[in-house]
N, C-alpha and C positions, 0 to 999 in steps of 0.2 A: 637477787630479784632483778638490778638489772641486766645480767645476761638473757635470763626467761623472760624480760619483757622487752627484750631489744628483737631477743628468736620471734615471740607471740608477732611483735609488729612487722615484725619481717615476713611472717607466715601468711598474717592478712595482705600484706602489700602484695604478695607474689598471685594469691588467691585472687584479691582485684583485677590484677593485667590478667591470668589468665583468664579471670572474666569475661573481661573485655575484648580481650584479644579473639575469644572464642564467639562472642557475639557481634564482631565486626567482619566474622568470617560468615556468619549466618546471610540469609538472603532479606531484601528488602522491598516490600510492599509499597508502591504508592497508588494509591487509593483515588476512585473520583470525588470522597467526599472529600477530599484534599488533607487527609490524614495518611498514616503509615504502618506497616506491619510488620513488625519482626519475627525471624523465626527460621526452618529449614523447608525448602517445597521435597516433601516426599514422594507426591504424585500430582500431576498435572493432565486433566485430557481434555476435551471439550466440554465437559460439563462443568470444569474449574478446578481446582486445585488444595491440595490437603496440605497443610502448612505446619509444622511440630511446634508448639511454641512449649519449650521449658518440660513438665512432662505429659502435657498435654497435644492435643491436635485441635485446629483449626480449618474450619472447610469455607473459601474465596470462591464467590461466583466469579469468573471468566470478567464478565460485561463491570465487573465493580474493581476489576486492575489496568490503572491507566500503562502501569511498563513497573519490570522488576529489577532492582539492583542484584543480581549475584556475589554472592561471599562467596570468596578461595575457586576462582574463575583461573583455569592457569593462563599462563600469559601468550597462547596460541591461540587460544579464544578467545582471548579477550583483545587482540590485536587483529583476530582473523576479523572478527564483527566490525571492529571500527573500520578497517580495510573495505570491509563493503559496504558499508554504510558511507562512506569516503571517495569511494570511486578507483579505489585499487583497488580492481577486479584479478588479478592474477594472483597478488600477492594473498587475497583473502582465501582465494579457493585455495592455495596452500597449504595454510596456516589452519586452516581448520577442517582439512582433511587430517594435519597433523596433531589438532585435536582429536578427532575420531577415532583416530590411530589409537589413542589412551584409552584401552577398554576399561577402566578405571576413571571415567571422566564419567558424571553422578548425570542421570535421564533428563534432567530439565535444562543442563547446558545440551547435550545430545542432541534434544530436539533443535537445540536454536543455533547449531552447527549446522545440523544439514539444513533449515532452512534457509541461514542466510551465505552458506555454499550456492546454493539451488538459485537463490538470489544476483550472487555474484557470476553465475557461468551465464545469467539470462541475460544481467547486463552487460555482456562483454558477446553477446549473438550467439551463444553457445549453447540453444534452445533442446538439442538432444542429448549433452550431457546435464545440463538441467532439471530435463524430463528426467535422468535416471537417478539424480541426487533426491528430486523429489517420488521415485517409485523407493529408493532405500528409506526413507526418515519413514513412510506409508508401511514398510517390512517390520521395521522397528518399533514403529510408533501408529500403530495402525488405527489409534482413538488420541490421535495425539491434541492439545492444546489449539493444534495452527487446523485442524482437523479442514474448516472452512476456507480459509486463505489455501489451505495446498489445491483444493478443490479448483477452486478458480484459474490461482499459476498454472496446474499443468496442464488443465484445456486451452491454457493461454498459449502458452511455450508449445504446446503440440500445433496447431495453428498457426504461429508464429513459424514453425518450422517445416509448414507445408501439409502437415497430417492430419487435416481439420477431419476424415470422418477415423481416424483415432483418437480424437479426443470425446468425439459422441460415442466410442465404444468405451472410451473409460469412465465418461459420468451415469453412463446405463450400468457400468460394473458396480460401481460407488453407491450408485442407487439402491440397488437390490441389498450390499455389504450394508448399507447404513441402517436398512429399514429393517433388523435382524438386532439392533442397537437401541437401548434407551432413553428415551427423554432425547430424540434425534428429528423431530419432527421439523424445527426451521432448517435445522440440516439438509433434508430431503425438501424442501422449498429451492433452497439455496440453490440445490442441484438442478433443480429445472429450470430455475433462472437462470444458471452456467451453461446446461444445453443450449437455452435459447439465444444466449450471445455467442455460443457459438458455431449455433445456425447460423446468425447473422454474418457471422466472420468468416464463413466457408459459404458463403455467397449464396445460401438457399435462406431468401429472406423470405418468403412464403411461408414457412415450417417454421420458421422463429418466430412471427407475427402470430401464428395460430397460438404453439404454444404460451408468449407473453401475455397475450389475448387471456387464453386462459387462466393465467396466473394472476393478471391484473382484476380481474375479477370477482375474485374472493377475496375473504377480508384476514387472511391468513398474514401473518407477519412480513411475507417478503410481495405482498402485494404494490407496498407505494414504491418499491425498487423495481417493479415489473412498470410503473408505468414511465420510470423512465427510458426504460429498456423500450418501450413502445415509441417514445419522440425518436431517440437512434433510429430505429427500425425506418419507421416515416423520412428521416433525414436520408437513409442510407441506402435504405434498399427501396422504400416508392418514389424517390426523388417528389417530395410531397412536401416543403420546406413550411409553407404557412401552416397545416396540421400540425409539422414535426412542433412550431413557435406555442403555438396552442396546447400542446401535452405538456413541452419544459414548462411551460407558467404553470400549469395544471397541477401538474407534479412537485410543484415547490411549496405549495400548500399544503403539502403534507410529508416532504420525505425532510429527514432532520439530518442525516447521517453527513457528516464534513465530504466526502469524498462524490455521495450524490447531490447533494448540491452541487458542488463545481461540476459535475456532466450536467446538471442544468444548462446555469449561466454559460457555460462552455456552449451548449447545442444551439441557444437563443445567440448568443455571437455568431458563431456561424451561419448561419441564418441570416442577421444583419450585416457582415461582416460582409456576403454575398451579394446583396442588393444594394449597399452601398458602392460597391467596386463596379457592379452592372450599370448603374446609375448615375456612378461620380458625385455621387452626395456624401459631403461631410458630414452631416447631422448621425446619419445613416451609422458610420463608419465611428464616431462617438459615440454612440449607444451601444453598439459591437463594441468598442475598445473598456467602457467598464463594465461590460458582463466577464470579461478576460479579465480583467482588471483582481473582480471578486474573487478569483481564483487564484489566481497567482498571488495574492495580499492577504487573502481571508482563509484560505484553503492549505496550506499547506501539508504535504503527506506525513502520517507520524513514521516512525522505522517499522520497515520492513511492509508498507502500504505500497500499491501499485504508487508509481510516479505518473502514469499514462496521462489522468486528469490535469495535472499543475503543469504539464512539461506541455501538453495544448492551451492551458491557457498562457501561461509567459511568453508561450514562443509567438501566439497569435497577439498577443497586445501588444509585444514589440512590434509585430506587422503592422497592424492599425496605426501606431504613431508615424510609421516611415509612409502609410500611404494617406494620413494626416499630411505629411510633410510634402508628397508630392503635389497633393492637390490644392496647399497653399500658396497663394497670389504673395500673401504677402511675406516678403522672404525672413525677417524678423520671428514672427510665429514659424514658417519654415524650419527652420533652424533649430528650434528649439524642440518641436517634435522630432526632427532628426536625432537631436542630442539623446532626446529620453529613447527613441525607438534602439541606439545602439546602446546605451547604459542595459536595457533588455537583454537585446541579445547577446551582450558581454555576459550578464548575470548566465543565462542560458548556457552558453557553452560552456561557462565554469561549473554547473552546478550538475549539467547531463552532456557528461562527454560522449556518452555512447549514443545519446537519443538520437533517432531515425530522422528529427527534426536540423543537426546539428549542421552539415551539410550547407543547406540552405541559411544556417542562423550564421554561421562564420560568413558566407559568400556576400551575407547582406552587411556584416559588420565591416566587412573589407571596405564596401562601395562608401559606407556612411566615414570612412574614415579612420577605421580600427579599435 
């Protein structure tokens, strides 16, 4: 009897770890209602994700997963992602090319391979191998998960690389693809709001104002994102700054999203940050310094979110405290604006080496002292 029941406890103990073992391998759910979900993602696209749990399935809306733990990630992925999440750009695109390589590496790391591939060649100015890391995950994954974010990057990264009316040939492609698609309607929003930014960034701000115009105007879901797209517009392209001040407030009223908000506060800094420096007024140039402020503190990008917002507000609040600091009489406060404008732009250059901003953030750190 005790030999059989030494085997029986041994049988359950082995039964347990592989239990466990087999369900630490699974993927993990964090949830916005601040719970969790265990299980295997079988399929994931834009409309959200089928989950196995046990011998069942479970279907996750998209908007109700705050980020996913992956089980049995190999360790090319799992090192290429923190690489670019990290700011080693080479080593990421690597590493998770050398992921890819694993045609046996399961669809939902795949997809977040060549994402944050696509991610790493952008941050390192590499805007045409970019472009084509995110044309392969679009070959592969052509309803993928990131379906909206790729939308945006590669009109970004095509722009960014001089192709601005190739990227209006690719959201008119995407157009037509999407609307052939299911339950795709904010989708096909999204896309004329990505058009019209990037009218705006290929310099025909006439054609993007119409468009936003347009879009601000209905009460369709990416409307309060069109009117911020409108204050830009007024900022940038009609040289129109009290409008542009009048939209960002306008727009705060109603857009909730973390990322629009800081292009708020970002565009209302600018703005103030302007007529302060024109005018030599500190008041001016403190009320510009915590609309930055809100950004850089309140805003921060989750992974794999544009940086573009936070990396203007940090870098400009560091400015505002250094020209705080020049226009102080009294050298005491001087000083101490000084201190805090380069503890910024320290922060800055560690956290965006690559940023377009970096340049100017090191040259001002030198002056202030290092």
């Amino acid at each position: 009897m005790r030999t059989h029941g030494a085997r029986n406890l041994m049988i359950a103990l082995l039964t347990t770890v592989a239990t466990q073992v087999a369900f630490a391998q699974g993927d993990t759910l964090h949830l916005q209602s601040g719970e969790s979900k265990q299980g295997t993602i079988q399929e994931w696209d834009y409309r959200g994700l089928k989950l196995s749990v046990g011998g069942g399935t479970s279907t996750v809306k998209n908007q109700d997963v705050i980020n996913v733990d992956f089980g049995g990630a190999p360790k090319d992925w799992k090192e290429g992602v923190d690489d670019a999440q990290n700011g080693k750009l080479a080593d990421a695109v690597a590493k998770l090319q050398a992921a890819l390589d694993n045609k046996k590496l399961r669809a939902p790391l795949r997809q977040e391979a060549h994402w944050w591939k696509a991610q790493a060649l952008a941050g390192d100015q590499k805007f045409d191998e970019a472009v084509a890391a995110l044309k392969a995950m679009l070959e592969e994954f052509p309803t993928t998960h990131r379906l909206e974010d790729v939308h945006a990057a590669m009109a970004e990264y095509l722009v960014k690389g001089g192709k601005g009316a190739d990227a209006i040939t690719f959201v008119d492609g995407e157009e037509s693809r999407v609307n052939k698609l299911p339950e795709s309607g904010s989708i096909l929003e999204g896309l004329k709001l990505i058009r019209a930014r990037a009218l705006l960034d290929s310099g025909q701000g006439a054609k993007a104002k119409a468009e936003a115009q347009a879009l601000a105007s209905t009460t369709g879901p990416r409307a309060s994102e069109a009117k911020v797209l409108m204050g830009l517009i007024s900022l940038k392209a009609d040289n129109n700054p009290t409008e542009a001040e009048k939209q960002f407030r306008d727009a705060l009223k109603v857009v909730t999203k973390p990322s629009l908000r800081a292009a708020c506060y970002n565009g209302i800094g600018e703005v103030l940050q302007k007529r302060g420096k024109e005018s030599n007024k500190p008041d001016l140039i403190r009320e510009a310094l915590l609309n930055y402020l809100r950004t850089a503190l309140q805003f921060p990008p989750t992974p794999g979110e544009s940086t573009g917002a936070h990396e203007d507000g940090l870098y400009n609040a560091a400015l505002c405290f250094k020209y705080l600091g020049d226009l102080s009489q009294d050298k005491d406060v001087a000083k101490r604006n000084n201190g805090r404008a380069a503890e910024l732009f320290r922060r800055f250059v560690n956290d965006y080496p690559q940023s377009k901003y970096k340049a100017d953030a090191a040259a001002n750190l030198q002056k202030l002292g290092g």
